[in-house]
C-alpha positions in Angstrom: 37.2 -52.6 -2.0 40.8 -53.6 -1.6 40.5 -52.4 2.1 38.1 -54.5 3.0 39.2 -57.4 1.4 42.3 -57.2 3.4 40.6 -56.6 6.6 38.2 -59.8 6.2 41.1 -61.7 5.4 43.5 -59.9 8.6 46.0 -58.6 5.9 46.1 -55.1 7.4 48.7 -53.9 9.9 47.9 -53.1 13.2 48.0 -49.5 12.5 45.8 -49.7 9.1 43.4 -52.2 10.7 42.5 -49.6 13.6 41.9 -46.5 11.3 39.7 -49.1 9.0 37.9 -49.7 12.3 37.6 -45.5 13.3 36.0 -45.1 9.9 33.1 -47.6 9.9 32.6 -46.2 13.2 31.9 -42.6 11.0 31.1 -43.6 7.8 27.5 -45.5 7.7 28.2 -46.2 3.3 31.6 -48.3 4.3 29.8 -50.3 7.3 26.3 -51.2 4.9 29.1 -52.0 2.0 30.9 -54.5 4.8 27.7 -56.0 5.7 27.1 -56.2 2.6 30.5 -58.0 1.5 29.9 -59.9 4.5 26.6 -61.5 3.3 27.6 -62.0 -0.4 30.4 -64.2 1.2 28.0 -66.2 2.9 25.7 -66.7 0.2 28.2 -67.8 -2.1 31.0 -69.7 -0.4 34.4 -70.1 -1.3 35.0 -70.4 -5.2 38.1 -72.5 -6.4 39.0 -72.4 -9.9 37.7 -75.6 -10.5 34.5 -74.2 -8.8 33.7 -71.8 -12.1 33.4 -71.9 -16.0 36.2 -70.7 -18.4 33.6 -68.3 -19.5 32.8 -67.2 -16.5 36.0 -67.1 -14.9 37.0 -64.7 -18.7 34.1 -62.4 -18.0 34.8 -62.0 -13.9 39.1 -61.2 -14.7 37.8 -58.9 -17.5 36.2 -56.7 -15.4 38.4 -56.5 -12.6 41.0 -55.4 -14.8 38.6 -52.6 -16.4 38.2 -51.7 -12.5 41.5 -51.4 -12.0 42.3 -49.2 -14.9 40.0 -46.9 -13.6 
């Protein structure tokens, strides 16, 4: 997830960005899950923080951080 994150927003180097590239060309689960990123994106725009609920926003950092524990 992190990976492509950073390759929508151009944060890989150019190195990283290319072997990203090589295995979308292999892996058919990473290229649906891009499309797939790609289209959630589009559907739900760009979120500030004034854009979401305290609740919301709660719920959303918990389980990132239960992710990351992982």
């Amino acid at each position: 997830m992190e990976l492509v994150t950073d390759f929508l927003e151009g944060a890989l180097s150019e190195e990283d960005e290319r072997r990203f590239i090589e295995h979308l060309a292999e892996c058919s689960g990473c290229e649906t899950y891009l499309v797939q990123f790609r289209q959630t994106m589009a559907t739900t725009g760009e979120l500030t923080p004034d854009g979401i609920s305290p609740d919301a926003r709660q719920q959303l950092l918990t389980v990132f951080r239960d992710w990351r524990r992982q």
